[in-house]
Backbone as CSV, one residue per row, in Angstrom:
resi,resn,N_x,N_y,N_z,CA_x,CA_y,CA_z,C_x,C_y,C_z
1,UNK,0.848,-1.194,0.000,0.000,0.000,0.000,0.885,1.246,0.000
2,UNK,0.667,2.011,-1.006,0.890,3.570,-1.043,1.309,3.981,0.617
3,UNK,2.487,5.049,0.819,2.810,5.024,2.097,2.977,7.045,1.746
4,UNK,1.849,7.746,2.032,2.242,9.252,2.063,3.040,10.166,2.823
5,UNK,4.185,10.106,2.502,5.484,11.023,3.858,5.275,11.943,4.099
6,UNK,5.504,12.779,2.563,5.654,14.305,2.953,4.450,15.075,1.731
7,UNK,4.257,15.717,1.974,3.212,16.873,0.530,3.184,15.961,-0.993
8,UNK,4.608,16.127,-1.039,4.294,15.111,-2.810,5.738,13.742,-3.208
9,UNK,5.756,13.252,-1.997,6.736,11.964,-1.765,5.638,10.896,-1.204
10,UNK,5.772,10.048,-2.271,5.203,8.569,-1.638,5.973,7.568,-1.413
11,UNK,6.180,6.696,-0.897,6.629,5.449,-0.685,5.864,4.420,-1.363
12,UNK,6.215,3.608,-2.361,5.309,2.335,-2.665,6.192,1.208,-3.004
13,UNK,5.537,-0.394,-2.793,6.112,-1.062,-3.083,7.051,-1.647,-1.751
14,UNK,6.938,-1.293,-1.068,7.910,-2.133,0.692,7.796,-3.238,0.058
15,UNK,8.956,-3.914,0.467,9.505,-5.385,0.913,10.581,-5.635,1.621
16,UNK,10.418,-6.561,1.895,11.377,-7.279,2.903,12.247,-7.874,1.957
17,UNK,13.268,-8.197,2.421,15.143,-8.422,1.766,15.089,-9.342,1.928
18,UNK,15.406,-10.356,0.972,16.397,-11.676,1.505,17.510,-11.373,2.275
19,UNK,18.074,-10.337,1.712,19.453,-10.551,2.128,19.406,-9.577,3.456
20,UNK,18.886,-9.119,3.495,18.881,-8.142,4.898,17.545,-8.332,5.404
21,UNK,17.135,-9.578,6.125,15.384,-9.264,6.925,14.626,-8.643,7.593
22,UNK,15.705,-7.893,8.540,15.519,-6.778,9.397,15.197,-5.548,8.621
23,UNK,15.723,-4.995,7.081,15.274,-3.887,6.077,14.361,-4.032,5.476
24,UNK,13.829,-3.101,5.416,12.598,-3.170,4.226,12.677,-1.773,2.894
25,UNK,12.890,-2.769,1.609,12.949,-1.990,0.522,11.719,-0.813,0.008
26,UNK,11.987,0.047,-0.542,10.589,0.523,-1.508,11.194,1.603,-2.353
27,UNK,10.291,1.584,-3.048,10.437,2.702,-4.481,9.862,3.872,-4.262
28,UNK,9.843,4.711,-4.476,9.107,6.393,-3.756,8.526,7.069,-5.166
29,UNK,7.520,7.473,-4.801,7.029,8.178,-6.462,7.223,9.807,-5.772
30,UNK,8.256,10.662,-6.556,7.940,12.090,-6.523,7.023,12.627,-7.566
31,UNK,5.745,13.479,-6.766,4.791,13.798,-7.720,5.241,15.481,-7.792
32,UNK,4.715,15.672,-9.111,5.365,16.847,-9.914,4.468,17.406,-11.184
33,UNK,4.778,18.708,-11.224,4.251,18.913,-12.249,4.336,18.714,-13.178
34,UNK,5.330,18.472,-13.669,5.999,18.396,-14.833,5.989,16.589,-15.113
35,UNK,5.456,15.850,-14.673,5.295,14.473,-14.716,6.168,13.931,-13.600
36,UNK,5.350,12.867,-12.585,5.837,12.237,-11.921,7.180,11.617,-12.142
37,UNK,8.216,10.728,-10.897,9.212,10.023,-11.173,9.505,9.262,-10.033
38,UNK,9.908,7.912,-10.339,10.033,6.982,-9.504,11.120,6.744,-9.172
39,UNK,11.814,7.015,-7.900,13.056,6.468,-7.980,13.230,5.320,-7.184
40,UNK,14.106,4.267,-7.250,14.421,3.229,-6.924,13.504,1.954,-7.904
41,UNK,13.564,0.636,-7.703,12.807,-0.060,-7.608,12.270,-1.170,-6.289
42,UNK,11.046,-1.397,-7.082,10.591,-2.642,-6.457,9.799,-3.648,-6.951
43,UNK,9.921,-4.936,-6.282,9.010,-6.046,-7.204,7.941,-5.888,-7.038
44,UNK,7.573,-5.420,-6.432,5.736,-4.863,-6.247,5.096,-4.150,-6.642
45,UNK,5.808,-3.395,-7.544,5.043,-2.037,-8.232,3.749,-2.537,-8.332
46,UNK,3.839,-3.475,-9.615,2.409,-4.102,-10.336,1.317,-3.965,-9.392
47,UNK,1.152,-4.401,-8.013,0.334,-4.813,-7.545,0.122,-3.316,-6.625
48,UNK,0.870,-1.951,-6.932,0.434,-1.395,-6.649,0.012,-0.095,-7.525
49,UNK,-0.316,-0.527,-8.819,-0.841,0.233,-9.607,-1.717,1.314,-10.060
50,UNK,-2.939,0.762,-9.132,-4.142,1.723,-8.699,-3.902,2.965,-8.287
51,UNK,-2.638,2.921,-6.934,-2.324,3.696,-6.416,-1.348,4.650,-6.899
52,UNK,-0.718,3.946,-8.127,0.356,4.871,-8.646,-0.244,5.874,-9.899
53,UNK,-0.714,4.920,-10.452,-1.620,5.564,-11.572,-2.797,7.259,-11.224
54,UNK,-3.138,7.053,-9.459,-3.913,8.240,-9.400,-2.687,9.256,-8.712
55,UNK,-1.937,9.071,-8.767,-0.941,10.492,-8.385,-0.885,11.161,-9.491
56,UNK,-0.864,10.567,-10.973,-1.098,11.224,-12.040,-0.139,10.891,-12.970
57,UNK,0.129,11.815,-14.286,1.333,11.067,-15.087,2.582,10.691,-14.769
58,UNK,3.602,9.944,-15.499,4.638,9.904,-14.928,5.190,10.228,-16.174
59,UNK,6.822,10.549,-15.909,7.968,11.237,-16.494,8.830,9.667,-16.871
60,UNK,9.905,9.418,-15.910,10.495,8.307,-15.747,10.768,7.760,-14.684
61,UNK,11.509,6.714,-14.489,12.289,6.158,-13.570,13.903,6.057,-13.258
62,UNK,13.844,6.098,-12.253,15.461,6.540,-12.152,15.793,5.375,-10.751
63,UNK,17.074,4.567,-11.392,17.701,3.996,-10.337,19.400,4.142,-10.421
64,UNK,19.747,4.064,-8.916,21.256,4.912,-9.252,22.211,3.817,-8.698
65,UNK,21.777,2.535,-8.570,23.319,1.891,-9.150,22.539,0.374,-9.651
66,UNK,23.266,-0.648,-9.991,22.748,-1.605,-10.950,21.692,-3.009,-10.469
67,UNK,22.438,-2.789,-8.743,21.636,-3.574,-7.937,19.987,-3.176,-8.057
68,UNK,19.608,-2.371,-8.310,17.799,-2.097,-8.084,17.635,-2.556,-9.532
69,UNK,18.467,-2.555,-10.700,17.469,-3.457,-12.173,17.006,-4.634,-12.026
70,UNK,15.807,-4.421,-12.355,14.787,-5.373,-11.948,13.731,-5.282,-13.710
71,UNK,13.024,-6.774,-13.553,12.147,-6.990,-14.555,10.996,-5.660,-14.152
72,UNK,10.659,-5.337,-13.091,9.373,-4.661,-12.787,9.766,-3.273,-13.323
73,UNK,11.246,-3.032,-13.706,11.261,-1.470,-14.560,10.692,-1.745,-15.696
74,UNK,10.585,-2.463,-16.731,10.235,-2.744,-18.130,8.620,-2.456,-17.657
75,UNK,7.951,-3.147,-15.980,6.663,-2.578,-16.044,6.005,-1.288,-16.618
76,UNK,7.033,-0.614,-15.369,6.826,0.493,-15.088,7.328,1.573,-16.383
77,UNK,8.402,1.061,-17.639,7.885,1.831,-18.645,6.838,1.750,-19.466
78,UNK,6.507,0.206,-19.851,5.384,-0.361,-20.223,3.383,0.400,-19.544
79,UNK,3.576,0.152,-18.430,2.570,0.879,-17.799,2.084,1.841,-17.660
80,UNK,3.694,2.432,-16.866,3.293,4.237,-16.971,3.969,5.069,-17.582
81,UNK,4.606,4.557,-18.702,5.266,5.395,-19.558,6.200,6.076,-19.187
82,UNK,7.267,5.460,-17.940,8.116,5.823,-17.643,9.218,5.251,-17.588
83,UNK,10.299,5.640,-18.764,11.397,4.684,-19.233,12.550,5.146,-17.883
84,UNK,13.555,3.906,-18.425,14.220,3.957,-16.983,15.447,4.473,-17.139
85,UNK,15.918,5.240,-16.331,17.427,6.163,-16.737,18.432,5.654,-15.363
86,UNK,19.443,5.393,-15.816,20.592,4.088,-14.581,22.008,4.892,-15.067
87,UNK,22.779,4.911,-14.008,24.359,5.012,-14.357,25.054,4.631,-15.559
88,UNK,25.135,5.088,-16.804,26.234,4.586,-17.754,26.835,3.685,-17.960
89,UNK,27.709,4.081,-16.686,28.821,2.975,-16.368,28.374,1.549,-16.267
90,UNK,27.103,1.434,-15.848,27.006,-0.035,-15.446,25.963,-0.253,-16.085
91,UNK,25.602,0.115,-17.619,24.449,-0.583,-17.902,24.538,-2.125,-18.874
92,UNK,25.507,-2.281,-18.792,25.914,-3.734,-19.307,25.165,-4.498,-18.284
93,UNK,25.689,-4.744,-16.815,24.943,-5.065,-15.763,22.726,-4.899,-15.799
94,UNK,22.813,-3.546,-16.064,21.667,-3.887,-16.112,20.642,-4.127,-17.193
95,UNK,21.016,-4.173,-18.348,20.852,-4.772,-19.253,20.025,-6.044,-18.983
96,UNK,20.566,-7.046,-18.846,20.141,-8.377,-18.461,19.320,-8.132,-17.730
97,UNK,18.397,-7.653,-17.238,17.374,-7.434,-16.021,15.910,-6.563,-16.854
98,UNK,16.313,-5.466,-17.580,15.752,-4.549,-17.717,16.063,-3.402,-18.912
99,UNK,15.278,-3.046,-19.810,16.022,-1.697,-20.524,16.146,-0.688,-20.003
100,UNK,17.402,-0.110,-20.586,17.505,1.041,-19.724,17.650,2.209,-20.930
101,UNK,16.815,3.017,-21.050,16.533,4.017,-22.012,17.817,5.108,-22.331
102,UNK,17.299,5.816,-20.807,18.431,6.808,-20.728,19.687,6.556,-19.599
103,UNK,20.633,7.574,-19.738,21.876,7.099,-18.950,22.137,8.288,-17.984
104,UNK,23.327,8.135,-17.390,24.215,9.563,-16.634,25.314,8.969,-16.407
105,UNK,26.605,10.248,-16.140,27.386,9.669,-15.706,28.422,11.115,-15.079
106,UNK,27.992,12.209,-15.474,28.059,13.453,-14.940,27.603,14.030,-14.220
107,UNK,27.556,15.035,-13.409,26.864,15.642,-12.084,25.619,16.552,-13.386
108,UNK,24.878,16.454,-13.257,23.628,17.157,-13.749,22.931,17.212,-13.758
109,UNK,22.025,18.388,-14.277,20.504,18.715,-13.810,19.461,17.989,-15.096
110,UNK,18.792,16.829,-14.316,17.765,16.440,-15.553,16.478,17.016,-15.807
111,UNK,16.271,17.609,-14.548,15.039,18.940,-14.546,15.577,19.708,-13.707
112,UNK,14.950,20.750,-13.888,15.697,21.861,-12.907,15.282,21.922,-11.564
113,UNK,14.608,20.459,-10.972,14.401,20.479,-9.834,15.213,18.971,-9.177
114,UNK,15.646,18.700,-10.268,16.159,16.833,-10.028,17.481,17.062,-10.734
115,UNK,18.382,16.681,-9.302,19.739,16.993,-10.139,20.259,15.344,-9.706
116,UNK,21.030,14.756,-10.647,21.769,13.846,-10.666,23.473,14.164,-10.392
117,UNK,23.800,13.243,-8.965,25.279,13.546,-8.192,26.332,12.336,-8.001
118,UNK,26.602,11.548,-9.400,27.446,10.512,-9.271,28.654,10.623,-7.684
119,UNK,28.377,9.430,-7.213,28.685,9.007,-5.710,29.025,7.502,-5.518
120,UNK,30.081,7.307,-6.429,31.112,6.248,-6.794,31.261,5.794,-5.573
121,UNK,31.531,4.405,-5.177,32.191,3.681,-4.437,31.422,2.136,-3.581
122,UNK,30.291,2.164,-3.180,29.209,0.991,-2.589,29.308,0.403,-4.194
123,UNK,29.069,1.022,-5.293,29.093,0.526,-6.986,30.067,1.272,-7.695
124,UNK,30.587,1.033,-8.672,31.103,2.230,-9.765,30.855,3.035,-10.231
125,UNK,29.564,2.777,-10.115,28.278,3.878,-11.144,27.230,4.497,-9.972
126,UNK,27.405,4.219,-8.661,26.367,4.605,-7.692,26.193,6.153,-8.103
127,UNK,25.259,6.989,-7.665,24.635,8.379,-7.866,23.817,8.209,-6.894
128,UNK,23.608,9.496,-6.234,22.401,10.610,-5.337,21.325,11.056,-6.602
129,UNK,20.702,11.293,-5.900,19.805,12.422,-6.737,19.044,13.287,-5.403
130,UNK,19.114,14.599,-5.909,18.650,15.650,-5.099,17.740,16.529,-5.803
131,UNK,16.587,16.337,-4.741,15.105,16.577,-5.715,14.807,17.656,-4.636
132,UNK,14.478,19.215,-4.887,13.979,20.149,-4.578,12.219,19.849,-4.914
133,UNK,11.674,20.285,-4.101,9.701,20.125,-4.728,8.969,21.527,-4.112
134,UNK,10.097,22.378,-3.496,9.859,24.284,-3.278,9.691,23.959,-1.965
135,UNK,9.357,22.770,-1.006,9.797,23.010,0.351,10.763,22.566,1.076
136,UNK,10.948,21.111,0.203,12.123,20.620,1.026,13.085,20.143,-0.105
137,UNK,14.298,20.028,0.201,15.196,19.608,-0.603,15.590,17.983,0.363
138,UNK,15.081,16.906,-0.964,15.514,15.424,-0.427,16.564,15.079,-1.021
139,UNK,17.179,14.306,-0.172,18.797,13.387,-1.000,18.356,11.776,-0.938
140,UNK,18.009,11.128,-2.273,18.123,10.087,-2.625,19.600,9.363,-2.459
141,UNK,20.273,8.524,-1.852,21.255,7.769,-1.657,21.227,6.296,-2.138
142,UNK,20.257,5.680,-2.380,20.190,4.429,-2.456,21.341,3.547,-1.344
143,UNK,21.776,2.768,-1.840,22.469,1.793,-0.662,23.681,3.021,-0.292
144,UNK,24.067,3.671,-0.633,25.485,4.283,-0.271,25.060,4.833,0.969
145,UNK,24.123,5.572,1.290,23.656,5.641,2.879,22.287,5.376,3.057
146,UNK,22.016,4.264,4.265,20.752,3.476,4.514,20.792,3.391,6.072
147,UNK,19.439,3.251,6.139,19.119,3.795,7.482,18.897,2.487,8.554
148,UNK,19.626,2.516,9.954,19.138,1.687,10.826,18.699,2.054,11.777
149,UNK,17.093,2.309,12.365,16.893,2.824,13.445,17.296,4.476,13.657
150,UNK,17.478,5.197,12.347,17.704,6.704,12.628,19.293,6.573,12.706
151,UNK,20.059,5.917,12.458,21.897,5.904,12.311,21.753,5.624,10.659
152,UNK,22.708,6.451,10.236,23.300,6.177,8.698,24.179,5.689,8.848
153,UNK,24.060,4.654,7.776,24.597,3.423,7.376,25.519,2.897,6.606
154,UNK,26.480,2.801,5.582,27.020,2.674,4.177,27.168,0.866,4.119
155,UNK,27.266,0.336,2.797,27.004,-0.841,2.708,28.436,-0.763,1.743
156,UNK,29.524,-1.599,2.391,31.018,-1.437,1.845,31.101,-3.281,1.141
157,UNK,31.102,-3.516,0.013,30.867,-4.959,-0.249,32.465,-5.276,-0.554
158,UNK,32.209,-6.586,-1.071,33.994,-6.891,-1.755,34.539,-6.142,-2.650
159,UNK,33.751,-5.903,-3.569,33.844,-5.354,-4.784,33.337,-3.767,-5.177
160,UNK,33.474,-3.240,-3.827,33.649,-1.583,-3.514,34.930,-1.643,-3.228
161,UNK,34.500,-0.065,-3.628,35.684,1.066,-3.930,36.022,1.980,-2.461
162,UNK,36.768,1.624,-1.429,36.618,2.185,-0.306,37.168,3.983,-0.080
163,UNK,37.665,4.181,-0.802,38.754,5.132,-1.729,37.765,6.424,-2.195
164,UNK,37.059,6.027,-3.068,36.351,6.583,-3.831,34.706,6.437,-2.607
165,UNK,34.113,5.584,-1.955,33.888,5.638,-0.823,33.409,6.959,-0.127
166,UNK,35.156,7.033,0.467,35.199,8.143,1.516,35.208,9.547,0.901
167,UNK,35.392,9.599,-0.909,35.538,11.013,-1.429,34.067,11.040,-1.577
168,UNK,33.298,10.112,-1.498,31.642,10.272,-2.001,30.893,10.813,-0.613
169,UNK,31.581,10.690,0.238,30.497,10.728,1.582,31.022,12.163,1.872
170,UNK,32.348,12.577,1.764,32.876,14.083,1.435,31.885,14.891,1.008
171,UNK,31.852,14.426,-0.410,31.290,15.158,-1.132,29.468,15.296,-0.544
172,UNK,29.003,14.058,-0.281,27.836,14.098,0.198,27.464,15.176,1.504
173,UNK,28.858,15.035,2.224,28.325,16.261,3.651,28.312,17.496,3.313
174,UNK,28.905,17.956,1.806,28.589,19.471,1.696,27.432,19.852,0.899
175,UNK,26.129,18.778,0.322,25.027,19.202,-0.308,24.315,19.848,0.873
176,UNK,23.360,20.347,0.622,22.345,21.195,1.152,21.049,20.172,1.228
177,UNK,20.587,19.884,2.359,19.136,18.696,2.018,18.439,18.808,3.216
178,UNK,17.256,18.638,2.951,16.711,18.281,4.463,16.068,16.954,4.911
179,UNK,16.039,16.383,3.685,15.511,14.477,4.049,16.382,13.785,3.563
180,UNK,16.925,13.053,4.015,17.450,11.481,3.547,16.640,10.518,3.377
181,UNK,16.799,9.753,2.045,15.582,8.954,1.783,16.523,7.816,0.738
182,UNK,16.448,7.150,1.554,17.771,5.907,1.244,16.908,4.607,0.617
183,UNK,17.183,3.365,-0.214,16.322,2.320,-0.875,16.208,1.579,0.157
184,UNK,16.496,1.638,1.402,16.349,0.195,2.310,16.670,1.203,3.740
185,UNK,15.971,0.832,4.710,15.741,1.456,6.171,15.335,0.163,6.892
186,UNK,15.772,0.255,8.147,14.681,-0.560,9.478,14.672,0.888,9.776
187,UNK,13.152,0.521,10.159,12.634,1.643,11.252,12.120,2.809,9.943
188,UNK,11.694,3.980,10.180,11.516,4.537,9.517,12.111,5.023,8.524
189,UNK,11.329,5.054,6.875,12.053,5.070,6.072,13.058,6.329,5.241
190,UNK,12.740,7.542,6.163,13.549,8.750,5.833,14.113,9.082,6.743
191,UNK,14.942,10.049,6.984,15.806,10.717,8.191,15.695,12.480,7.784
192,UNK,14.855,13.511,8.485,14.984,14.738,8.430,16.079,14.645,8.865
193,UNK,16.808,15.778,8.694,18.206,16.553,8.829,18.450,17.739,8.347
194,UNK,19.699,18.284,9.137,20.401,19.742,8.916,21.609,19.521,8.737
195,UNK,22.543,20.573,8.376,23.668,20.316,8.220,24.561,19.905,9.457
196,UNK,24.233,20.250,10.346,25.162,19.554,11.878,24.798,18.448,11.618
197,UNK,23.527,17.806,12.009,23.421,16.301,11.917,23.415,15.663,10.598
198,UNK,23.678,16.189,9.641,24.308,15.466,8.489,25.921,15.367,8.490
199,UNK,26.527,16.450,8.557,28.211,16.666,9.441,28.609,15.453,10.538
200,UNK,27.566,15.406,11.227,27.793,14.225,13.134,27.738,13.047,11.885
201,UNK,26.509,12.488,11.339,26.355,11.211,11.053,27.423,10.741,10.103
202,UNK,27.997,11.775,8.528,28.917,11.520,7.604,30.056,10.970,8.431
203,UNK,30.469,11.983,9.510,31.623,12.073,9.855,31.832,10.288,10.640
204,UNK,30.937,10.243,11.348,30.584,9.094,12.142,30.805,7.533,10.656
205,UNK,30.012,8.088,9.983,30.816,6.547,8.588,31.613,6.446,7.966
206,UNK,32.460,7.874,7.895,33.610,8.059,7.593,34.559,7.543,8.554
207,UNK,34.502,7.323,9.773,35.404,6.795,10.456,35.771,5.757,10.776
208,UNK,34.325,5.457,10.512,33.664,3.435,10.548,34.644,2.474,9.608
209,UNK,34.083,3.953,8.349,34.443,3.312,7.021,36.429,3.431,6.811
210,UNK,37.046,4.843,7.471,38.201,4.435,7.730,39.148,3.406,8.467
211,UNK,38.667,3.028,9.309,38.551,1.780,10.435,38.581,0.174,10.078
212,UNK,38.149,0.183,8.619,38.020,-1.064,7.839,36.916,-1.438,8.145
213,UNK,35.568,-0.759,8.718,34.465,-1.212,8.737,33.444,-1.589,7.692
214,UNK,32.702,-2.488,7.599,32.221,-2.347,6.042,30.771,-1.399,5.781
215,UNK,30.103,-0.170,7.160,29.972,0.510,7.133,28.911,1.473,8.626
């Protein structure tokens, strides 16, 4: 079921992880004037259609590293006419899962309210996206910061970049945002914030993550 956060952020699509049971995944629809957009995925869209369909049109979909390609994006261009735009770098990877229409691989603005912020290191191709909607400014992270219980998180695998890592979470403490809204949370699925407690928490996984922690 449709999960309403804030004015024009939904949550849809929760699930539970194999690989993490204690998290629960979901896809978020930002509604807009200019045509809705989904970021992340989930295997549940389908079954929550009704609900997506009355927020109104959609634009596209956007997932920012290769782990979220999934068959249910081909839905969701198929359905709601929203083709799916993924990191460059890794669309070989997602290929096999899903088409992927459009790409990125530069810091840029795809509307002038949705800027795309490549944030290398959890993937090669990982990206933020930072979506202004005139009251709040949210930071999409996907796995690069995820929430446990209100602590940010980073997910450091074998085949991360620890390096590139710590220049991403850098770079992440000097955006301007006031929600964190990460693909996977226990506990509630956003984190309001300011710049001190975005400063306390970075600094806090930066140290984890210097430490040889995996995050």
């Amino acid at each position: 079921m449709m999960e309403h956060l804030f004015d024009t952020l939904y949550g849809v699509g929760a699930e539970r992880l194999s690989f993490a049971p204690d998290f629960t995944g979901r896809a978020f629809v930002l509604r807009r004037p200019d045509g809705n957009l989904i970021v992340y995925a989930s295997r549940r869209l389908a079954e929550e259609a009704d609900g997506l369909l009355s927020t109104g049109a959609f634009a596209r979909q956007y997932i920012n590293h290769h782990h979220q390609a999934m068959p249910s994006c081909d839905w969701v261009c198929e359905h709601l006419s929203a083709p799916l735009f993924g990191p460059e770098r890794e669309r070989r990877q997602i290929l096999p899962h899903c088409r992927m229409v459009g790409g990125f691989g530069d810091r840029e603005l795809h509307f002038p309210d949705f800027e795309v912020i490549p944030t290398p290191g959890h993937t090669a191709g990982s990206a933020c996206f930072l979506w202004d909607d005139g009251r709040r400014r949210y930071l999409f992270t996907g796995d690069t910061i995820f929430l446990k219980d209100g602590r940010w998180i980073g997910a450091v695998l074998n085949s991360s970049d620890r390096a590139a890592y710590l220049d991403s979470l850098a770079l992440i403490k000097t955006l301007a945002f006031d929600v964190l809204v990460p693909s996977l949370a226990k506990g509630q699925p956003f984190h309001q914030t300011d710049a001190r407690e975005t400063g306390r928490q970075i600094d806090a996984m930066m140290h984890r993550l210097e430490r040889g922690a995996d995050g």
